[in-house]
Structure formats: C-alpha cells, structure tokens
py3Dmol code that shows the C-alpha trace and the ligand (Angstrom):
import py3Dmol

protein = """\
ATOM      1  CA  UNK A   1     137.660  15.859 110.265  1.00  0.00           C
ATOM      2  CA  UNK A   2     138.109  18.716 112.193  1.00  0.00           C
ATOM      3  CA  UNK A   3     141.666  19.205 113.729  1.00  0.00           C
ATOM      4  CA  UNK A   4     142.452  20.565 117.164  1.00  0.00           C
ATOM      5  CA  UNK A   5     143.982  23.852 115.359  1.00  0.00           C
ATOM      6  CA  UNK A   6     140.930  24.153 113.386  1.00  0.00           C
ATOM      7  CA  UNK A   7     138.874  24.387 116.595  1.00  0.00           C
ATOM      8  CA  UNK A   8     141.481  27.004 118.283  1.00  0.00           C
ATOM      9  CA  UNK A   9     140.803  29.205 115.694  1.00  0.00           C
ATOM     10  CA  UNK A  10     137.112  28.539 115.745  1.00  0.00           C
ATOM     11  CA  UNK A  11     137.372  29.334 119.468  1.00  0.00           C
ATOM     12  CA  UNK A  12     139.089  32.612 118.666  1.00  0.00           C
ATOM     13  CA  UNK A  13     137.382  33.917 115.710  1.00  0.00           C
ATOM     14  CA  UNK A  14     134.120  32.824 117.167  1.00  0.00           C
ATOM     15  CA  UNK A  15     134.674  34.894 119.981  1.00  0.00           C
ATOM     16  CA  UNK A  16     135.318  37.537 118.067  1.00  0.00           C
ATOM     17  CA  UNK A  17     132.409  36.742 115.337  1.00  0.00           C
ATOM     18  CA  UNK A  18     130.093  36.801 117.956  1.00  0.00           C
ATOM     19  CA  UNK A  19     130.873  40.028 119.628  1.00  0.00           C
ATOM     20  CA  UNK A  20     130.616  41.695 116.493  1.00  0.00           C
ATOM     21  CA  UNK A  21     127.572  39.898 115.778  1.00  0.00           C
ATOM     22  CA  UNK A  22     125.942  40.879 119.318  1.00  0.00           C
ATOM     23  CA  UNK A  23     127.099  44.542 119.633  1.00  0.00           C
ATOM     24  CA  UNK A  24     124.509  46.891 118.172  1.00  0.00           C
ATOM     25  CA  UNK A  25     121.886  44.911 119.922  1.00  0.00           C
ATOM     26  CA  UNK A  26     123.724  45.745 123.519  1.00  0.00           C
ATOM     27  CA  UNK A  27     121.154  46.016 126.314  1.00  0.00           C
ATOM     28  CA  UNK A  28     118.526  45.756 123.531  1.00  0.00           C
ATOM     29  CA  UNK A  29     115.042  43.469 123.887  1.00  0.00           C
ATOM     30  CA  UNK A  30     115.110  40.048 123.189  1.00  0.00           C
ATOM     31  CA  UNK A  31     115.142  38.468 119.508  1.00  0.00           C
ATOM     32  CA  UNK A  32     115.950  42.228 118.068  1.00  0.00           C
ATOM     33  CA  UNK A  33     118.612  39.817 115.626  1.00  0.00           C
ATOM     34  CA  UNK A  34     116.235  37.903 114.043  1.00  0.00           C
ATOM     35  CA  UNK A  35     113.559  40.774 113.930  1.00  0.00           C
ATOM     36  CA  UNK A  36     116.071  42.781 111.873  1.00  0.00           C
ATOM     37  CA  UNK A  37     117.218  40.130 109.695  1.00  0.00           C
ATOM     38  CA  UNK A  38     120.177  41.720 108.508  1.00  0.00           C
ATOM     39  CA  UNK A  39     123.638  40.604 110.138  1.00  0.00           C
ATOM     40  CA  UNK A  40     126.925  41.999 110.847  1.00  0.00           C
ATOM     41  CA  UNK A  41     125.547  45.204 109.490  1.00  0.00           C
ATOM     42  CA  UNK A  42     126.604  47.318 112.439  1.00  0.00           C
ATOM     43  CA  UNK A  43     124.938  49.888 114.541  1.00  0.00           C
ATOM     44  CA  UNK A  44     124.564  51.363 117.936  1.00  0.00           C
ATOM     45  CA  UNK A  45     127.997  53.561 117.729  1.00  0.00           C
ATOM     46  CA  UNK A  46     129.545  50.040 116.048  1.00  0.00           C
ATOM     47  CA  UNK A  47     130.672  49.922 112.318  1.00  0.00           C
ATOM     48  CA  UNK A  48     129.833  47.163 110.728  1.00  0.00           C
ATOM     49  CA  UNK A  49     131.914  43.916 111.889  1.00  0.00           C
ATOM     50  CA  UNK A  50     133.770  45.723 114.535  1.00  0.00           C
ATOM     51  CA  UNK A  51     134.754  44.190 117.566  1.00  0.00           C
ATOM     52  CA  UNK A  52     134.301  45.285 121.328  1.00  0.00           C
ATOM     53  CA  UNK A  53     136.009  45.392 124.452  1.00  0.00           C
ATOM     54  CA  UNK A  54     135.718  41.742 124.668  1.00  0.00           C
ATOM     55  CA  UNK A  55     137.834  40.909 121.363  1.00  0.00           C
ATOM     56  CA  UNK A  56     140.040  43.395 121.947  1.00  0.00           C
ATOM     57  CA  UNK A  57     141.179  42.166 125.549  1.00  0.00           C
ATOM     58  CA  UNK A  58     141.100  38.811 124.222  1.00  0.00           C
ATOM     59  CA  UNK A  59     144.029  39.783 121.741  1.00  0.00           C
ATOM     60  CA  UNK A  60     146.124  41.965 124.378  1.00  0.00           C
ATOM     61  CA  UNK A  61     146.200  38.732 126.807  1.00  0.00           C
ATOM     62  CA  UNK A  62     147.273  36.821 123.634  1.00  0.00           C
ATOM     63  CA  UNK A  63     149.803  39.161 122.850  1.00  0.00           C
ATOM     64  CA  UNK A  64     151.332  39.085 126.399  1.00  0.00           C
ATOM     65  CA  UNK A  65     151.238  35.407 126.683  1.00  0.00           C
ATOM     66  CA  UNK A  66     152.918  34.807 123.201  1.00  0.00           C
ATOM     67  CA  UNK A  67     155.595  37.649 123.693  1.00  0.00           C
ATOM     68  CA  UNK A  68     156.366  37.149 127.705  1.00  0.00           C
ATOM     69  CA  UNK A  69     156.194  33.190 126.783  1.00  0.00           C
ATOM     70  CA  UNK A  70     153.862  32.719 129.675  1.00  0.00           C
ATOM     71  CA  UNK A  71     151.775  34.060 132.134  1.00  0.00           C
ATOM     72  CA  UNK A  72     153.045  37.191 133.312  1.00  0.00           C
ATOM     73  CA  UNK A  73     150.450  39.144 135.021  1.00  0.00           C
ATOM     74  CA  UNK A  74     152.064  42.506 135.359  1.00  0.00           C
ATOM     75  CA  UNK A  75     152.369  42.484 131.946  1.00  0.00           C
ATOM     76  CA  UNK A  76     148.699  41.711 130.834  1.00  0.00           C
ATOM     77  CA  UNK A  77     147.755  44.180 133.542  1.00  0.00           C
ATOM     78  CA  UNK A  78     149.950  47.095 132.024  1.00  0.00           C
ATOM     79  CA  UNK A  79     148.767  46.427 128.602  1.00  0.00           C
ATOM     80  CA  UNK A  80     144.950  46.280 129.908  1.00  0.00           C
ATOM     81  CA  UNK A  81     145.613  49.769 131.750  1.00  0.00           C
ATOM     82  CA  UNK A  82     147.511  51.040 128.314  1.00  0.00           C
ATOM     83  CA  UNK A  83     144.087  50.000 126.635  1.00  0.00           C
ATOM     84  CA  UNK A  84     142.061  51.671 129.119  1.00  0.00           C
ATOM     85  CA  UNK A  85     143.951  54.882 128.818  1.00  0.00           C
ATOM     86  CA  UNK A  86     143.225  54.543 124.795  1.00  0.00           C
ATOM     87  CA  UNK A  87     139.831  55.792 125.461  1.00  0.00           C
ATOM     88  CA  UNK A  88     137.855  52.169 123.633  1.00  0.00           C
ATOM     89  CA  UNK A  89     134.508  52.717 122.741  1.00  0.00           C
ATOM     90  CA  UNK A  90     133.241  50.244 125.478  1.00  0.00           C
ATOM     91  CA  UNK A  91     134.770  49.122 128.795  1.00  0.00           C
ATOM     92  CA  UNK A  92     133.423  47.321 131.460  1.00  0.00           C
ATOM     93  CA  UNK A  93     132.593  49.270 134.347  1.00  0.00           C
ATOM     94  CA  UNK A  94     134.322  47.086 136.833  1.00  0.00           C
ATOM     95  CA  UNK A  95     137.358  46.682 134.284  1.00  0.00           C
ATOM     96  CA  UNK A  96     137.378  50.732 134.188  1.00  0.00           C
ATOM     97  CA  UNK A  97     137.600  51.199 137.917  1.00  0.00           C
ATOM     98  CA  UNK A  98     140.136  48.616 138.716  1.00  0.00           C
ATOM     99  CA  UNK A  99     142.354  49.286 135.679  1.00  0.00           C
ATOM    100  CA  UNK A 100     142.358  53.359 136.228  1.00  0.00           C
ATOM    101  CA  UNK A 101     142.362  53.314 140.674  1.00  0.00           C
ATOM    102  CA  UNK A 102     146.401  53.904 140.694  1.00  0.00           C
ATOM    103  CA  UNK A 103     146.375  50.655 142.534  1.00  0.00           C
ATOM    104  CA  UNK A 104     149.294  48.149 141.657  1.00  0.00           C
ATOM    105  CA  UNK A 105     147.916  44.893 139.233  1.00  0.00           C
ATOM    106  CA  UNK A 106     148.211  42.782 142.489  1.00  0.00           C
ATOM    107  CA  UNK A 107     145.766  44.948 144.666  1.00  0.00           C
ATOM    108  CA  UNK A 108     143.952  47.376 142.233  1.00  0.00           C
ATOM    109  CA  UNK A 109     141.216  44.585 141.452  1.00  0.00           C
ATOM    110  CA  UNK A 110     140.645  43.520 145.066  1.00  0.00           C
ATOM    111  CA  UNK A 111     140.519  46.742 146.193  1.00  0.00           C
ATOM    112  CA  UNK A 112     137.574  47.634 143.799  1.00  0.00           C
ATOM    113  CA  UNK A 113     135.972  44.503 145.317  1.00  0.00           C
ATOM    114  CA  UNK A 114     136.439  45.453 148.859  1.00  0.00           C
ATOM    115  CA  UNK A 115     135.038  49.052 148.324  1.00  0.00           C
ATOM    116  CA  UNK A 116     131.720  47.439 145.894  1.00  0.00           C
ATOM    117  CA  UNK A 117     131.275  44.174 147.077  1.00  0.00           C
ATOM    118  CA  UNK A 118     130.032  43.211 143.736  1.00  0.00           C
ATOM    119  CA  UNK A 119     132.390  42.219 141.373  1.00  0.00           C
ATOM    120  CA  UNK A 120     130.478  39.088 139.501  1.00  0.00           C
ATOM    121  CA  UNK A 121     130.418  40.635 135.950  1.00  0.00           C
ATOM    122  CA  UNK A 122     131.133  38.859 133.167  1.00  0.00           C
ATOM    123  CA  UNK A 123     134.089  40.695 132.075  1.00  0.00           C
ATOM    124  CA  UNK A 124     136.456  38.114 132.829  1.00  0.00           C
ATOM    125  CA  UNK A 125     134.555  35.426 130.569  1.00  0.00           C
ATOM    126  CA  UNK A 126     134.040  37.326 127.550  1.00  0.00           C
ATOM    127  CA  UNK A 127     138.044  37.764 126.746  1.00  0.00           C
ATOM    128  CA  UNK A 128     138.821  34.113 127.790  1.00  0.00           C
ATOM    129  CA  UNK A 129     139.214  32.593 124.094  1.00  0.00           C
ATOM    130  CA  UNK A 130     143.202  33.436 123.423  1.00  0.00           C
ATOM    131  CA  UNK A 131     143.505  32.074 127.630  1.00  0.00           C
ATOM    132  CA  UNK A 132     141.832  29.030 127.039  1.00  0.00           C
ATOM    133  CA  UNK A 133     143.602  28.129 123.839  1.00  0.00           C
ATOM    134  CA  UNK A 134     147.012  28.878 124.819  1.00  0.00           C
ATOM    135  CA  UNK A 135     146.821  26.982 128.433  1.00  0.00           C
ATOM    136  CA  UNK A 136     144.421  24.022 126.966  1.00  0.00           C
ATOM    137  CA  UNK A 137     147.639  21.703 126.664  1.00  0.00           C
ATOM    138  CA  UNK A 138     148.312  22.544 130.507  1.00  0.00           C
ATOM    139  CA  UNK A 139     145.362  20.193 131.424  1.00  0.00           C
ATOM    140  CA  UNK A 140     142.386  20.413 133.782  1.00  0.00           C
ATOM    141  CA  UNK A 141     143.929  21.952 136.919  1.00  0.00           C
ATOM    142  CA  UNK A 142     146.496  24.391 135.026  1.00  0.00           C
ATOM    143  CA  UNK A 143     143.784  25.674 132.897  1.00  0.00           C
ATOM    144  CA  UNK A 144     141.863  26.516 135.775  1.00  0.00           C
ATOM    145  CA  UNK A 145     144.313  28.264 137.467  1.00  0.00           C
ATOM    146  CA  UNK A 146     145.315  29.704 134.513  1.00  0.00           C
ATOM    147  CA  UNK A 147     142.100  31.183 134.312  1.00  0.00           C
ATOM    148  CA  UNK A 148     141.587  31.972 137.783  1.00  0.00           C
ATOM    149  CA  UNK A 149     144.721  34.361 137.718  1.00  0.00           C
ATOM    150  CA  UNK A 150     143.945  36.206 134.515  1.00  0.00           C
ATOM    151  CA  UNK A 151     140.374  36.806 135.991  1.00  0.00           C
ATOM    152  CA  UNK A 152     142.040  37.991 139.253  1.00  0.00           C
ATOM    153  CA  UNK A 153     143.183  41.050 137.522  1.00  0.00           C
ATOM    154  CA  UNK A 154     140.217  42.670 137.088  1.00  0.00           C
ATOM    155  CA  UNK A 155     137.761  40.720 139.135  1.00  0.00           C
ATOM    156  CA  UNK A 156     138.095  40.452 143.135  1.00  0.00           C
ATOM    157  CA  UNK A 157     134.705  38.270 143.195  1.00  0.00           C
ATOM    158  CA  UNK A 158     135.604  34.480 143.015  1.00  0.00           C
ATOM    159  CA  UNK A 159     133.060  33.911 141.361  1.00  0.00           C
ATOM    160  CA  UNK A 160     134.119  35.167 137.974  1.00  0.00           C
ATOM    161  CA  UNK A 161     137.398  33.454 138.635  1.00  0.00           C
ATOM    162  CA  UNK A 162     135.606  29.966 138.764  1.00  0.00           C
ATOM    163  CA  UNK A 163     132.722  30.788 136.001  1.00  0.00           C
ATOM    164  CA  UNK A 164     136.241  31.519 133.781  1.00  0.00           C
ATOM    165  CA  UNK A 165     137.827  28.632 134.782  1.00  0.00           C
ATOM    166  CA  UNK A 166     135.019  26.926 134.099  1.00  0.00           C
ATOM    167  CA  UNK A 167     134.602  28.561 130.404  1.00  0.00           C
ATOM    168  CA  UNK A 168     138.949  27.526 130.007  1.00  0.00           C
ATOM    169  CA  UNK A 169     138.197  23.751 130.647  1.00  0.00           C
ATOM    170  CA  UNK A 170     135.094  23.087 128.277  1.00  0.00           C
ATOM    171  CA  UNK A 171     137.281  24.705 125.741  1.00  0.00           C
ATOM    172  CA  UNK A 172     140.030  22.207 126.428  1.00  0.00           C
ATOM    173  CA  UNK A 173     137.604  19.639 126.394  1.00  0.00           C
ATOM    174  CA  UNK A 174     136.068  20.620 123.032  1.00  0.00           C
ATOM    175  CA  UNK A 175     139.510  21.334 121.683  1.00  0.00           C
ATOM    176  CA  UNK A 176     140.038  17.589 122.033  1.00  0.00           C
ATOM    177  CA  UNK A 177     137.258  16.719 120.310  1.00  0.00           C
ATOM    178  CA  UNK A 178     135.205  15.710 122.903  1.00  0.00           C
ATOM    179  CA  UNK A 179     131.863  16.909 123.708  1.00  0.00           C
ATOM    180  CA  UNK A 180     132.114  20.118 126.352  1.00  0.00           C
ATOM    181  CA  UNK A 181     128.439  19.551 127.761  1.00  0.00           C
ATOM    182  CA  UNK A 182     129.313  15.414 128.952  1.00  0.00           C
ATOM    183  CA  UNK A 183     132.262  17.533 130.761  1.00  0.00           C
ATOM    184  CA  UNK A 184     130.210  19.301 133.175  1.00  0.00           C
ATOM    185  CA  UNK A 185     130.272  17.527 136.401  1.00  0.00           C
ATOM    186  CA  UNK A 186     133.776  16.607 136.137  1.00  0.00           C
ATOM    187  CA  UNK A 187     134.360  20.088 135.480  1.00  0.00           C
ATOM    188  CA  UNK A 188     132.620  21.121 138.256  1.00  0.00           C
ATOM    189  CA  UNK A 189     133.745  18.840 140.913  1.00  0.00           C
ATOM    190  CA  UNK A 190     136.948  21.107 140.190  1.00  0.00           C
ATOM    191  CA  UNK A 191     134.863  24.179 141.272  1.00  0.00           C
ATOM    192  CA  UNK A 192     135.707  25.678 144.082  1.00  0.00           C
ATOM    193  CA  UNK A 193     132.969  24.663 146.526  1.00  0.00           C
ATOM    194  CA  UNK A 194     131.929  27.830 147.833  1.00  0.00           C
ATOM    195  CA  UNK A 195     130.677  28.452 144.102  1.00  0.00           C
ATOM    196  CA  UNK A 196     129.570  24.976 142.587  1.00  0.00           C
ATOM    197  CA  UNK A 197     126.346  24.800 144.008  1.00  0.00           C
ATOM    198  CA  UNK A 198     125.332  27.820 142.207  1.00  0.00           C
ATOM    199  CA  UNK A 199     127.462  27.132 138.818  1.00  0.00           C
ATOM    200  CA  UNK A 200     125.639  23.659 139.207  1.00  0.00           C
ATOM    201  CA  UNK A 201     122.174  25.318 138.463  1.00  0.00           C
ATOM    202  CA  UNK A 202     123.184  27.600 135.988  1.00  0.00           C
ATOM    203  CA  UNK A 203     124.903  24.831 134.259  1.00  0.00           C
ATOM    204  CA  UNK A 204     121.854  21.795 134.520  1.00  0.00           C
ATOM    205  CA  UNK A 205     120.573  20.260 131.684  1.00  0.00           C
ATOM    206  CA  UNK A 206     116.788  22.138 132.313  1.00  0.00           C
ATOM    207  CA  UNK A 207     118.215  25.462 133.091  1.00  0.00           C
ATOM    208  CA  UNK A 208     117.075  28.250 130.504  1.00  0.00           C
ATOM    209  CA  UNK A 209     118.130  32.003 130.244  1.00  0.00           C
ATOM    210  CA  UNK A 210     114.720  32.449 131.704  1.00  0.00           C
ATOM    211  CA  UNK A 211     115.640  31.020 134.876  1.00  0.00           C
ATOM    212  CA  UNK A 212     118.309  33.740 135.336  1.00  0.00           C
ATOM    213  CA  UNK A 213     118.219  35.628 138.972  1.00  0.00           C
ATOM    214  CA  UNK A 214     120.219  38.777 137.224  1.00  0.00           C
ATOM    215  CA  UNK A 215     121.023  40.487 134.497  1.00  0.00           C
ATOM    216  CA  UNK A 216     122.878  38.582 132.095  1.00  0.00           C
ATOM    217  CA  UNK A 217     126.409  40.749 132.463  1.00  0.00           C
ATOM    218  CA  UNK A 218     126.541  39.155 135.689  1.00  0.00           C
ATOM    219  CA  UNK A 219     129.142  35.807 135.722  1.00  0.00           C
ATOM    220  CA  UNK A 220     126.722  33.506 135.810  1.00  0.00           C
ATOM    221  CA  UNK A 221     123.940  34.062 134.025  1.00  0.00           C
ATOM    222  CA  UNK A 222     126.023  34.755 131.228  1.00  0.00           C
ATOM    223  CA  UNK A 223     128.326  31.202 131.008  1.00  0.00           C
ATOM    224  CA  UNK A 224     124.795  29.314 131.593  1.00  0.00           C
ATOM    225  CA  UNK A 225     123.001  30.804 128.836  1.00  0.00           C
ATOM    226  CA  UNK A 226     126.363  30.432 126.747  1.00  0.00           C
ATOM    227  CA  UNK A 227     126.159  26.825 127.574  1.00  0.00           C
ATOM    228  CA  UNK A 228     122.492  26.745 126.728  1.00  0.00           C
ATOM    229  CA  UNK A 229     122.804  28.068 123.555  1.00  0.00           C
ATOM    230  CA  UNK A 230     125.515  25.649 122.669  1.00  0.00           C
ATOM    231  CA  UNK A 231     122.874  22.695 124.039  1.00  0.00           C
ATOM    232  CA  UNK A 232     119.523  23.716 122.883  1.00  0.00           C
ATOM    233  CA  UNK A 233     121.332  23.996 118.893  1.00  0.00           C
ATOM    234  CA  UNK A 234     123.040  22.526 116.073  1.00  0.00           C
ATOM    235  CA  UNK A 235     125.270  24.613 114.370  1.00  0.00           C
ATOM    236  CA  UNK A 236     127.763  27.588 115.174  1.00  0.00           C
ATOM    237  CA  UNK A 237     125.649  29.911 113.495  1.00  0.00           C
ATOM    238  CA  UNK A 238     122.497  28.786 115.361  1.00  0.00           C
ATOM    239  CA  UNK A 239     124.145  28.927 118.727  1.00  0.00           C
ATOM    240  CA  UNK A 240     125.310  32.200 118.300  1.00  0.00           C
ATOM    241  CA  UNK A 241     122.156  33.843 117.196  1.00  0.00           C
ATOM    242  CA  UNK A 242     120.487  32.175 119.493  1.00  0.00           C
ATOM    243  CA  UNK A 243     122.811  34.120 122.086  1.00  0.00           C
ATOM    244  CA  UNK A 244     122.440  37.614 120.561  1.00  0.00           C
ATOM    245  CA  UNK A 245     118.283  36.915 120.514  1.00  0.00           C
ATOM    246  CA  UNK A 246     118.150  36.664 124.370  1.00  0.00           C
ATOM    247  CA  UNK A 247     119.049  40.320 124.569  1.00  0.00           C
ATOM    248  CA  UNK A 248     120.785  42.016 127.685  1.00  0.00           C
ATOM    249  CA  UNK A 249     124.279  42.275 127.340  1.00  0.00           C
ATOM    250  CA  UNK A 250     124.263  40.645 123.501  1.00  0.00           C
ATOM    251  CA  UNK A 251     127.976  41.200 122.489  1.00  0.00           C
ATOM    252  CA  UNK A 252     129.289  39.052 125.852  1.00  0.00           C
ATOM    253  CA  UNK A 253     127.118  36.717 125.822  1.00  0.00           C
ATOM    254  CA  UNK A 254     127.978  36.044 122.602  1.00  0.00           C
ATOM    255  CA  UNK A 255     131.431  36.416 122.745  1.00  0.00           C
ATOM    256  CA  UNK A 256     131.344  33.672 125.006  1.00  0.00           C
ATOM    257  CA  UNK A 257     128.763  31.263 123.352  1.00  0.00           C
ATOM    258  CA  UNK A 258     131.712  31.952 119.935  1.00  0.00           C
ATOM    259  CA  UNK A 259     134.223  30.607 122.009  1.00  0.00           C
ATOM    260  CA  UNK A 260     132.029  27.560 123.538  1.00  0.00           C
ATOM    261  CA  UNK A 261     130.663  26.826 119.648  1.00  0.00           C
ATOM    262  CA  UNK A 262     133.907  27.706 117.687  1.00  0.00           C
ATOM    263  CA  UNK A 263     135.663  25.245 119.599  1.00  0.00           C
ATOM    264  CA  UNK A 264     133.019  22.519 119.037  1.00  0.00           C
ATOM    265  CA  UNK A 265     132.070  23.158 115.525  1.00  0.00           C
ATOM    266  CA  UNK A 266     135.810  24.560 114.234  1.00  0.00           C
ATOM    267  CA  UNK A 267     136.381  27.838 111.935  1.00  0.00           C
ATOM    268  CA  UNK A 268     135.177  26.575 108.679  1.00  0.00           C
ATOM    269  CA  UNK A 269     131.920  26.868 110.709  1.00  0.00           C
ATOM    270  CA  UNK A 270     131.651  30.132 110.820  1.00  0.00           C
ATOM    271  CA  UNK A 271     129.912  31.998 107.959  1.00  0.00           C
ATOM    272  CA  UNK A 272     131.927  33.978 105.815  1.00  0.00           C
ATOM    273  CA  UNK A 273     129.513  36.806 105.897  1.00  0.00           C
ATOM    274  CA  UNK A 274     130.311  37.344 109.235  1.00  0.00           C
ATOM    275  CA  UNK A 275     134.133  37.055 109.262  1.00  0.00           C
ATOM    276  CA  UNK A 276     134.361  39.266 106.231  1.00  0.00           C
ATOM    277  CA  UNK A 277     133.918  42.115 108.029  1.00  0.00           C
ATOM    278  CA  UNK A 278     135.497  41.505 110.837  1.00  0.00           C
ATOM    279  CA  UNK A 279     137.672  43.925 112.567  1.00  0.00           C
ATOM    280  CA  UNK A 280     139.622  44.506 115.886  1.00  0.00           C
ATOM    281  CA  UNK A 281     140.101  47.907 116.831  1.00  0.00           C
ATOM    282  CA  UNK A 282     143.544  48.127 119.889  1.00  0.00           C
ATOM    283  CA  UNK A 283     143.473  51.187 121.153  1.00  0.00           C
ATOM    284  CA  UNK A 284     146.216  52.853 122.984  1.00  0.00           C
ATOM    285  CA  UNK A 285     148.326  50.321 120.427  1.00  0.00           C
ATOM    286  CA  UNK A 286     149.272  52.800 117.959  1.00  0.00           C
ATOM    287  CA  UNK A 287     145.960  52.508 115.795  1.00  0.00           C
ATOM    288  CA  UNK A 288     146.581  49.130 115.177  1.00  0.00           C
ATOM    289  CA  UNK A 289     143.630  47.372 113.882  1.00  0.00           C
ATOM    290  CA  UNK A 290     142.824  42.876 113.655  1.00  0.00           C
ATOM    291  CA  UNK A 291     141.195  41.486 110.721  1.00  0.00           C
ATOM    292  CA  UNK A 292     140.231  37.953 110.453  1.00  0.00           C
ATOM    293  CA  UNK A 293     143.146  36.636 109.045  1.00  0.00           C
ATOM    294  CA  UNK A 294     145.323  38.063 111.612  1.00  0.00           C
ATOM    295  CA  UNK A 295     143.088  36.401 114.873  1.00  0.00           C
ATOM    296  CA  UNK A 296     143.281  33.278 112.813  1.00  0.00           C
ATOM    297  CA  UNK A 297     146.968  33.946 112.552  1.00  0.00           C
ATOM    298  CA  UNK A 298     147.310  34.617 116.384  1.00  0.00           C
ATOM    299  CA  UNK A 299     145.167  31.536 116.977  1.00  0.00           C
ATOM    300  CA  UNK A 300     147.747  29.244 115.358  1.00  0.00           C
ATOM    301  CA  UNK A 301     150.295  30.481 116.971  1.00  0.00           C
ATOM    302  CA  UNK A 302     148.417  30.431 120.244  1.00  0.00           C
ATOM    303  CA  UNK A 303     147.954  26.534 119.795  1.00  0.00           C
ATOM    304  CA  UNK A 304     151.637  26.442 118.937  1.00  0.00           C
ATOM    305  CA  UNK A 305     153.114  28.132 122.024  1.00  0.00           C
ATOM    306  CA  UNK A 306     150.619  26.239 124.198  1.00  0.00           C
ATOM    307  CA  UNK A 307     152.130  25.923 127.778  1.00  0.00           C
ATOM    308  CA  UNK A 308     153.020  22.244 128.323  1.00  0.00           C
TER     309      UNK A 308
END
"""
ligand_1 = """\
1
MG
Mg 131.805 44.379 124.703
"""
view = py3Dmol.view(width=600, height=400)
view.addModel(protein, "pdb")
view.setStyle({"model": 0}, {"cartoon": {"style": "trace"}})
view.addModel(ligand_1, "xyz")
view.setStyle({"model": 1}, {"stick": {}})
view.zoomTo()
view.show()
C-alpha cells in the first residue's frame, strides 16, 4: 500500500532523482543513458548526483510556501532573483532575463514576454513538484491557479502557465491514488481554451516524442513526452530513463517525468543508487546544500502544510 505521503515524497525526490539523472546528458543525442550504462555518475560540469536549476527552484518555492504559509509571490520572486544573483551553474535563459531586468515580480516576467514574444519554455514545469504537493489538497481549480501564478513569475506565455497547471493536477490526481493518464480530459476541459487544442495533441494516447514540432525545452513538448514516458512504461525507473534517452533538454524532461512517476509509483520506487548521491546545491543561500533525506523531509512537511 502506498500512502498519499509516500507518493509526495516520490513526487519530490523523483523530481529531483531525475534531474540528476538527466543532467550530463543535457542537449546530448538520444539514448546517450543507456549507451553509457553507468548512472548517476555525473558529468558535463555536474558532480555526480547533483541537482540543477530545476531541483533547486523546486526547493526555494517550497521554502517560501512553508515559511510565508502560503502563496506569496513577492516572496518566491525575491528568493528566485537571490538565486539568480548566486551565480548557479545552470539557469534558464528566460528565467535569467526576467529574474535580473530590474523589473518588479509583477511586471518583470511579462515584460520579457512583450519584448521576445516567446516565452513557452519549460522552465515553469520542471520546478513544479514542491507546488503541486503543497496545493494538491486545494483541489482541481486551486491547483491550477496555484500553478498558473507561480508560472506567471517567470513566464509571460500562457502557455507554460496551463502546461504547469496541467503537470499540478495529474499530481493531485496520482497523489490520490488514482491513475493520472484516465485524468486527462477532465483535466483538460479545465484548460484554458486558447491552449487545449494544442495540449490535447501533445497529451493523446498515440502521441510520441517524435511527433514533437520543437525542441523539447519548449512547454509542450516537454509535459507530452513526460506523460509518454509515464504511459509507454512500468516502473519509476523505466519511465525516467526512458525520459533521459530521448535526449534534448534531458535533466527537465526528466525532472518532470520524476514528478509524474514518483507520484504514481511512491519513493520506495526509486532506486537507492540514485538517491544516494543525491545533492541540492542553493546558491545565493549561504552554501547551503539538500541531500535526500532533507527533500524527503521537506516533502512531508509539504503534504502537512497543504493549503486546504
Ligand atoms: Mg536544469
């Protein structure tokens, strides 16, 4: 029996399992994982284990939602552009431009998105694991909004808003024990409809990574081959590697496949080979630096605090 806390902290640690998992093989070739056999044993600028960008956002919105109490989205914004300033090995370059403009958190995102017109990365989905956890217990449309708003901050195209708000309800699905891939039209009748015609494809039951119009650090590609992982296997561990093996952007698409799997399969999924190693690096936080037991930690409390 696997309990609802057991699958917030498979969301969470599968998150971060999977970035770590996916980030020496960043904007490799496809299957470059199961070509080199060995896993978890770093590379590419990454030490063995360590977490990205994606993990360490995740844990600085968890932070801010468990010591605020809530949502307070000055506060994840300061801590995002206290992160930034930290120099972190990776950053999105959206995230970068909207977090460093001098714009206030209310504009500085829509801003960047008025001046690019393309703001459909994927760099809202791949910290959404401590988000979805925490605002599961607010239900379908709070969730979604939750996620929405959190996306807002460093995303001005709707479209990431709704693929993350998207991503937040098959989490709360799956963290109910119910299967995340019978939620999809449900979930996307609650899609903005400006954007659920082309979630809808990227979502069907025959869509493949193959099928994907851009590179998969865009939104979209990224939550439908996340979701086709999770579909086309059995395990955590499968769905996962599967993830890292379609190259691209490996660590995100991973990130978000961990959360998507971790939440369906719970933490004693996970091998231990890969959460060993596991570390979060929080820079601009006074060196401080995540193991395992401390995301499972946050997890918990995460699925504690929940908002009602
Ligand atoms: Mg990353």
């Amino acid at each position: 029996m696997i309990t609802r806390v057991d699958r917030a902290v498979g969301a969470v640690l599968g998150s971060a399992a999977g970035d770590a998992l996916g980030a020496p093989y960043e904007f490799g070739a496809a299957g470059e994982l199961s070509a080199r056999g060995a896993e978890m044993a770093g590379g590419g600028g990454w030490d063995p284990g360590e977490a990205t960008d994606d993990t360490q956002m995740a844990v600085l919105v968890a932070e801010s939602l468990l010591e605020c109490g809530g949502l307070e989205l000055p506060d994840v914004f300061r801590r995002f552009q206290r992160w930034a300033a930290g120099q972190p090995k990776d950053i999105g370059l959206q995230t970068e431009d909207v977090l460093t403009n001098g714009a206030s958190w209310e504009l500085a995102a829509a801003l960047h998105f008025q001046i690019n017109a393309r703001a459909a990365g994927n760099g809202s989905l791949m910290r959404a694991a401590t988000s979805a956890v925490y605002f599961a217990p607010a239900g379908q449309e709070g969730t979604m909004d939750a996620a929405r708003r959190i996306a807002a901050l460093t995303h001005g195209d709707r479209a990431a808003w709704e693929g993350t708000a998207i991503l937040h309800e098959l989490v709360r699905v799956a963290l109910e024990g119910s299967d995340p891939l019978a939620a999809l039209p449900v979930t996307l009748a609650a899609v903005h409809p400006d954007h659920r015609e082309r979630y809808g494809r990227v979502l069907a039951a025959d869509w493949h990574p193959g099928l994907a119009t851009e590179f998969n650090g865009a939104v979209w590609p990224c939550l439908g081959s996340a979701v086709w992982a999770l579909r086309t296997t059995t395990t955590f561990a499968g769905a996962v590697r599967a993830a890292v093996d379609l190259g691209g952007d490996t660590d995100t698409v991973a990130a978000v496949t961990g959360i998507l799997a971790g939440a369906r399969y719970g933490r004693a999924a996970i091998p231990e080979h890969w959460t060993a190693p596991l570390h979060v690096p929080l820079p601009g936080f006074g060196g401080r630096v995540l193991d395992a037991d401390d995301l499972r930690t946050l997890a918990q409390r995460l699925a504690a605090a929940g908002s009602p």
